[in-house]
DRENKELO-653808 format. One record per residue (C-alpha): x, y, z. Coordinates in steps of 0.1 Angstrom, whole numbers. Layout:
N
     x     y     z
     X     Y     Z
...
This chain:
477
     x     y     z
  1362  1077  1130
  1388  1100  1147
  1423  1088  1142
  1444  1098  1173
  1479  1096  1182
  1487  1076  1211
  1526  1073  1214
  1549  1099  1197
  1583  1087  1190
  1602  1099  1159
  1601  1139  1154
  1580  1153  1130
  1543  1165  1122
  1517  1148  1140
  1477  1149  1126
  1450  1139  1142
  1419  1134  1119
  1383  1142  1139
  1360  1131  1117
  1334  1154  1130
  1343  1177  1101
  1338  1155  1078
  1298  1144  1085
  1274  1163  1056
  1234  1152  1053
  1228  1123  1028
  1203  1123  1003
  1162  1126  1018
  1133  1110  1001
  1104  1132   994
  1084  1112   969
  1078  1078   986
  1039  1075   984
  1020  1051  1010
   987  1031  1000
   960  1011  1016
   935   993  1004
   915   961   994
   927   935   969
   920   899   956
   957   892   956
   990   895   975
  1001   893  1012
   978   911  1034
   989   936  1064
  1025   938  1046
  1040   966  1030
  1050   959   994
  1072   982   980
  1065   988   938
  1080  1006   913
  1058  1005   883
  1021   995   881
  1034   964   862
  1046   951   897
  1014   963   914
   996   939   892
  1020   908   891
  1015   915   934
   985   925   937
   965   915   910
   942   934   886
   910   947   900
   873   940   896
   850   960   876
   832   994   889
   799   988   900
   769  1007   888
   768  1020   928
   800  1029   942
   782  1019   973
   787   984   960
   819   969   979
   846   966   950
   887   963   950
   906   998   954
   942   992   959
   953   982   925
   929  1012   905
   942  1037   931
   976  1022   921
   975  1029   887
   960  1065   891
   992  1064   911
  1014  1055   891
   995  1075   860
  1006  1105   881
  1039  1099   882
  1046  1082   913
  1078  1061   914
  1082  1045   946
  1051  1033   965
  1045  1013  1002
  1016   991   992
   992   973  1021
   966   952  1015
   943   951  1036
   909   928  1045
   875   932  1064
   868   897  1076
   843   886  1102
   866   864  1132
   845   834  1125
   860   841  1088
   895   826  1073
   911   840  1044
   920   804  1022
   945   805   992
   930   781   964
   949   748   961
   951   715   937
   965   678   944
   988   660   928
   978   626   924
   996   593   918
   973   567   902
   944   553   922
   941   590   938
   970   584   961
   978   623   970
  1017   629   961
  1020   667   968
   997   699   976
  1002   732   948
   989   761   969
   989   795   954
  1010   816   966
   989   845   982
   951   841   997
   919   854   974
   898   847   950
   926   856   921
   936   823   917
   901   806   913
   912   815   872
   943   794   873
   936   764   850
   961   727   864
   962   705   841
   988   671   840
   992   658   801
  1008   620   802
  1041   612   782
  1032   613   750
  1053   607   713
  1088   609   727
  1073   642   752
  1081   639   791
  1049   641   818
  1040   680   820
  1023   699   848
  1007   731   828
   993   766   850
   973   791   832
   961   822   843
   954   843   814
   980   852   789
  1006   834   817
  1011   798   814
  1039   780   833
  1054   744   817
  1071   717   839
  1075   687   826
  1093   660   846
  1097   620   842
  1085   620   878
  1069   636   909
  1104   646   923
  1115   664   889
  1078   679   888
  1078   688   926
  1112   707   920
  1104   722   887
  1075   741   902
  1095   750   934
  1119   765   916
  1101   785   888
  1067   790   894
  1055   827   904
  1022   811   905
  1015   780   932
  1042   767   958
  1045   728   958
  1043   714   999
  1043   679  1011
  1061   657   988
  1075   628  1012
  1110   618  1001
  1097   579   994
  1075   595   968
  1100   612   946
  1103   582   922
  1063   581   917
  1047   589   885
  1021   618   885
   988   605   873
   963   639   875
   960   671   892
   930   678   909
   911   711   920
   904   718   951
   864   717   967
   845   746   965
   845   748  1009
   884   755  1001
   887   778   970
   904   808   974
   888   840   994
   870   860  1007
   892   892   997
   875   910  1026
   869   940  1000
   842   960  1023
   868   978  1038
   864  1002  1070
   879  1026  1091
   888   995  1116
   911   981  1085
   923  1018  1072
   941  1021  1106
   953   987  1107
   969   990  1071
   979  1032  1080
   998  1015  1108
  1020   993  1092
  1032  1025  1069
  1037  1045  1102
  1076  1033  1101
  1083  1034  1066
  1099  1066  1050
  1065  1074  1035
  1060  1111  1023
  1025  1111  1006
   998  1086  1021
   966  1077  1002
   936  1056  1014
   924  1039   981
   886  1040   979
   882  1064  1015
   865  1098  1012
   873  1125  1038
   838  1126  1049
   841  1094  1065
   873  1088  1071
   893  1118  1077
   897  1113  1115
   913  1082  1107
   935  1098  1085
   943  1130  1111
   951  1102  1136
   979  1090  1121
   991  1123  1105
   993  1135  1142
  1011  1097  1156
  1036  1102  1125
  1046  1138  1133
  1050  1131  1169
  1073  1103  1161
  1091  1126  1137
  1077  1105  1102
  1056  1140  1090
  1033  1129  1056
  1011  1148  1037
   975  1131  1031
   953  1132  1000
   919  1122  1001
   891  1130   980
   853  1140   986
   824  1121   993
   809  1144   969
   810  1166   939
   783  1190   947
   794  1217   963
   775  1222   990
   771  1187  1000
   813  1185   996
   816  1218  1021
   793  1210  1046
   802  1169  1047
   844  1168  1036
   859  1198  1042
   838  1197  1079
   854  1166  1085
   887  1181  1095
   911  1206  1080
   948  1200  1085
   982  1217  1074
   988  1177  1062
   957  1171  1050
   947  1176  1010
   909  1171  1000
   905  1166   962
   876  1172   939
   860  1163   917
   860  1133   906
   879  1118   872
   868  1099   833
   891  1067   833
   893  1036   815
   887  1005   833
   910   978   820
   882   953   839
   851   959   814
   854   950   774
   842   968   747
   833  1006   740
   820  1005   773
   852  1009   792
   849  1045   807
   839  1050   840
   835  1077   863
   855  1076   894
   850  1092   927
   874  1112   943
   894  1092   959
   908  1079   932
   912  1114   917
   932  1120   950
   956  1092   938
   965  1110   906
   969  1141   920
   992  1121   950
  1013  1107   921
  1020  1143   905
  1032  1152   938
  1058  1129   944
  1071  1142   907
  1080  1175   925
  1105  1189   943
  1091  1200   977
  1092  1242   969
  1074  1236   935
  1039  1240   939
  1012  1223   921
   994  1252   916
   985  1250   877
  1002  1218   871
   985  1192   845
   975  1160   861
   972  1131   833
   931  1126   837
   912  1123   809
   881  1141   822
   866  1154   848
   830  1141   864
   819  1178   868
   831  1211   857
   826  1235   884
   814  1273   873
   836  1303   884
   818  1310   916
   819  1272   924
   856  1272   922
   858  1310   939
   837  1289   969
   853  1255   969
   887  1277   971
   877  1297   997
   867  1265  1017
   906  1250  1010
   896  1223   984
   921  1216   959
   900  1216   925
   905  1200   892
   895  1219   862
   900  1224   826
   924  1247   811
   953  1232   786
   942  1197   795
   936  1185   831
   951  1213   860
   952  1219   898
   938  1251   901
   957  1259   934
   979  1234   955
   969  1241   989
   959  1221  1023
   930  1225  1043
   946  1242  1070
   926  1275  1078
   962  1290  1091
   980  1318  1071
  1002  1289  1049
   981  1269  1031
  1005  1262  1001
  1012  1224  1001
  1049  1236   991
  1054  1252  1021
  1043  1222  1042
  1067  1200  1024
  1097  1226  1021
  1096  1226  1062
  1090  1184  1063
  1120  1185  1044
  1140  1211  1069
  1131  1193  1095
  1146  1155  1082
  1176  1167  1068
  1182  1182  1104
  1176  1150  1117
  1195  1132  1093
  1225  1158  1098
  1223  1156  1136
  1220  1119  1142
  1259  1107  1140
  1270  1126  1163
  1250  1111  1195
  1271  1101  1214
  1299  1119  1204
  1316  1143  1228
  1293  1173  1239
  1312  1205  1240
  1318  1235  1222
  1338  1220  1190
  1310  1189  1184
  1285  1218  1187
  1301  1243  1162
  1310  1212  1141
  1274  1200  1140
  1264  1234  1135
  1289  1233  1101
  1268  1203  1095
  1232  1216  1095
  1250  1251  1084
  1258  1235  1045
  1224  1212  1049
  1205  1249  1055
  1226  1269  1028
  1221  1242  1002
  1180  1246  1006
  1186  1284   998
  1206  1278   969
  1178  1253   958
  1152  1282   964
  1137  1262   993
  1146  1286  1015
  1149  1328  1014
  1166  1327  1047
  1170  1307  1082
  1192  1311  1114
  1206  1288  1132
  1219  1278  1167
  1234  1248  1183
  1242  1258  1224
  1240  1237  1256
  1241  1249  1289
  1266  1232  1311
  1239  1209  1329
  1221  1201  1295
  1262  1190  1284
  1263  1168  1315
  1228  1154  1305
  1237  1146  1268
  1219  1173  1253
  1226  1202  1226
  1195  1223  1218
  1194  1230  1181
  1171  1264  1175
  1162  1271  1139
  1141  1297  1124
  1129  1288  1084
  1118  1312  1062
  1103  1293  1030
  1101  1301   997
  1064  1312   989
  1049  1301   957
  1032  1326   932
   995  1313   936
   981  1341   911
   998  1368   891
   977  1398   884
   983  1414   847
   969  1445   836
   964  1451   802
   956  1485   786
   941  1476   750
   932  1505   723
């Protein structure tokens, strides 16, 4: 803040500080992915945020096997996470989300404690709704050979200990410790009470449904809740554009209205290519949108055996290539850059990729392992390059970023030239990173638009463009 100089007594040198000169444009995410889907564990309609797929599991639990028919309702948020996080991806806004009928109640599975004669001590309730903690073994093991009363929860290679002489040192021990169950309803008579036996819960109050047949309904629903987060990339785990798209272009156009632009990637329904131009890229094209294809070879970590590849659709292929996004700066392109996928579930021929291209599908195909053949969006507009999208996305927050302290600040001509200064470094720093080849700038208010409380900033961008294809001519003899 300004420091000013009220009474001047003593001769000398006087400085006033205006701190206006001072502001500069703080750092700006461009990497934060967003993804919705369907899950047997976690907090549903919540935004998690997750660093490393280890968390996505420990949150969200891991995910059921593929069925033989991808028409078959299965669990996409944790396999889309870890084609996520496979790609690269760092920081990710998780949602769970669930298709329930309203008659329907999502119930978390639950276990009494038990003094003798069945007298109920205290509840263990685990500690999200669905059918992931249906595996967790309770057992109680009596004081035995000098060894205290135990409470023991197992849920495959985890297993949680608390022993205690009584309910009240069990009751706390699980409170305290347990990532597990939460422990409700011990009354404060029963403390001294020894623990006898835990017991399941019925079947009528296991935990579930997980809701897993997902639709559009719950896509916008779990979309909405990343509308406010400083998302970049968004990702609909399991949704192909060919259904969902409009869904998707719905809140691309609510987030860039309310000044939170995102990219999209979604994959095809499909991998032939007729069926994927006349279904996906029909659905909608979109200077935000990116459809994927084809589809990826991936281990699922849910089957055993030599039987553990699978061939997923899309969508998740979307995920990977999401990931390797959020790994780049916003002027490098992905054209030609190696996405970690094992294989691919078709190799398209040269005039299949010529076509697909043509129609603004962002292929995978061989070459040096795994590549994007071209990193563009499926807007039918003269810049196509996803790098050009994101280059502006990022013009446009640090502007926003650089402008914001000084509302309501004075508006005349030195705020204006100092905010100019402001978005003047923010601009020349994006052409010394290459973002930019040029821009102009303009900060100006007419007298009634000062009186109003408004200073129009007028910028004109010039991105870097990427080199898509490089033509070599080789005389040999």
């Amino acid at each position: 803040m300004s420091e000013a100089i009220t009474e001047m007594i003593l001769p000398g040198t006087y400085i006033e500080v205006r701190s206006e000169g001072l502001i500069g444009v703080g750092g700006i995410a461009t990497g934060n992915l967003g993804v919705v889907g369907t899950a047997s564990r976690g907090p549903v309609g919540e935004a998690v945020i997750l660093g490393s797929y280890q968390e996505a599991l420990d949150t969200f639990g891991t995910y059921d096997a593929l069925p033989a028919s991808l028409a078959t309702p299965h669990l996409t948020l944790t396999r889309t996470l870890e084609q996520v996080f496979r790609g690269g991806g760092s920081t990710v806004y998780a949602v769970r989300v669930a298709n329930l009928a309203p008659a329907t109640t999502m119930r978390s599975m639950s276990w009494a404690v038990n003094a003798a004669a069945d007298a109920l001590l205290f509840t263990l309730t685990a500690t999200s709704p669905g059918t992931w903690a249906n595996a967790i073994t309770a057992s109680f093991t009596a004081a035995a050979n000098g060894n205290p009363p135990t409470l023991t929860l197992t849920l495959g290679r985890t297993r949680e200990v608390f022993p205690g002489a009584n309910a009240g040192a069990i009751f706390d021990a699980v409170v305290e410790g347990s990532r597990l169950v939460r422990a409700t309803g011990l009354a404060a008579g029963s403390r001294g009470t020894a623990v006898a036996a835990v017991v399941a819960a019925s079947a009528a109050n296991v935990g579930g449904p997980d809701g897993v047949p997902a639709t559009n309904t719950e896509l916008a629903a779990g979309l909405a809740l990343l509308a406010t987060q400083p998302v970049n990339i968004v990702v609909a785990a399991g949704f192909d554009a060919r259904n969902s798209a409009a869904t998707m272009l719905a809140h691309l156009e609510a987030t860039e209205n309310d000044g939170r632009e995102r990219i999209a990637v979604m994959g095809a329904s499909t991998d032939v290519p007729a069926d994927l131009v006349t279904n996906d890229v029909a659905a909608g094209s979109n200077p935000r949108l990116v459809l994927v294809a084809p589809g990826i070879v991936a281990d699922d970590a849910a089957r055993s055996g030599d039987d553990r590849r699978v061939r997923l659709p899309s969508s998740y292929a979307a995920a990977l290539v999401a990931g390797r996004m959020a790994t780049l700066a916003p002027h490098i392109s992905l054209t030609n850059k190696d996405v970690a996928a094992a294989a691919l579930t078709r190799d398209y021929t040269r005039a299949e990729q010529k076509n697909l291209l043509n129609n603004r599908v962002l292929l995978l195909a061989k070459g040096f392992g795994i590549r994007a053949v071209k990193g563009i969006t499926t807007d039918t507009g003269a810049f196509r390059q996803i790098s050009v999208r994101r280059i502006v996305d990022y013009a446009k927050a640090g502007v926003r970023l650089g402008a914001d302290p000084y509302i309501g600040r004075l508006n005349n001509s030195r705020v204006r030239s100092a905010l100019k200064a402001t978005l003047d470094g923010f601009l020349s720093g994006m052409v010394l990173d290459e973002m930019l080849v040029g821009y102009t700038l303009d900060v100006s208010a007419t007298r009634a638009q000062e009186i109003n409380g408004q200073a129009i900033v007028t910028m004109t961008l010039q991105p870097t463009f990427s080199i898509d294809f490089i033509k070599v001519i080789m005389n040999l003899s």
